[in-house]
N, C-alpha and C positions, 0 to 999 in steps of 0.2 A: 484113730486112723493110722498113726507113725507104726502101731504093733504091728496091723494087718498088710502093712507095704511092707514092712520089715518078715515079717511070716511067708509073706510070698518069693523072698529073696531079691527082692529089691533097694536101692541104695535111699536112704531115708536121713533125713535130723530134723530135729524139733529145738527150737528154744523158747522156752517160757519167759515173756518180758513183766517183770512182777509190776503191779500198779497199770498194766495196757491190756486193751479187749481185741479187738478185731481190729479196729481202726486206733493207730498209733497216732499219739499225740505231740510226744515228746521229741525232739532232736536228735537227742542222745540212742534214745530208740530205733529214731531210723535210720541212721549211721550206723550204730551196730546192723541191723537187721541186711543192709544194704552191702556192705565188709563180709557179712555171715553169707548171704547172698553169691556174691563172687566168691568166694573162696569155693563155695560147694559147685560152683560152678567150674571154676580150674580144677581142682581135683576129680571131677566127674570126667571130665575133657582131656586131662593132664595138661595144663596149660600153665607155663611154668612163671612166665613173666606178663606183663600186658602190655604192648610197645606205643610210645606214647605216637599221638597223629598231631599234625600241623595243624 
């Protein structure tokens, strides 16, 4: 699916979590995934800092 969004000239990434299926099990996993997450999301936005709320 990442080729065909990417072929159509749309912003795309993919990370393969080795040992995870569809449904994450691991901590570590969803912390990455969660980090990976926001980050494509400041950079899609350009959003440089995230300011912390009361």
């Amino acid at each position: 699916m990442s080729d065909k969004i990417k072929a159509a000239g749309r912003q795309c990434e993919m990370i393969i979590f080795e040992g995870e299926g569809h449904g994450w099990r691991r901590a570590d996993t969803k912390r990455r995934a969660m980090e990976e997450e926001l980050g494509f999301v400041r950079r899609t936005f350009g959003i440089d800092a995230v300011e912390e709320r009361e």
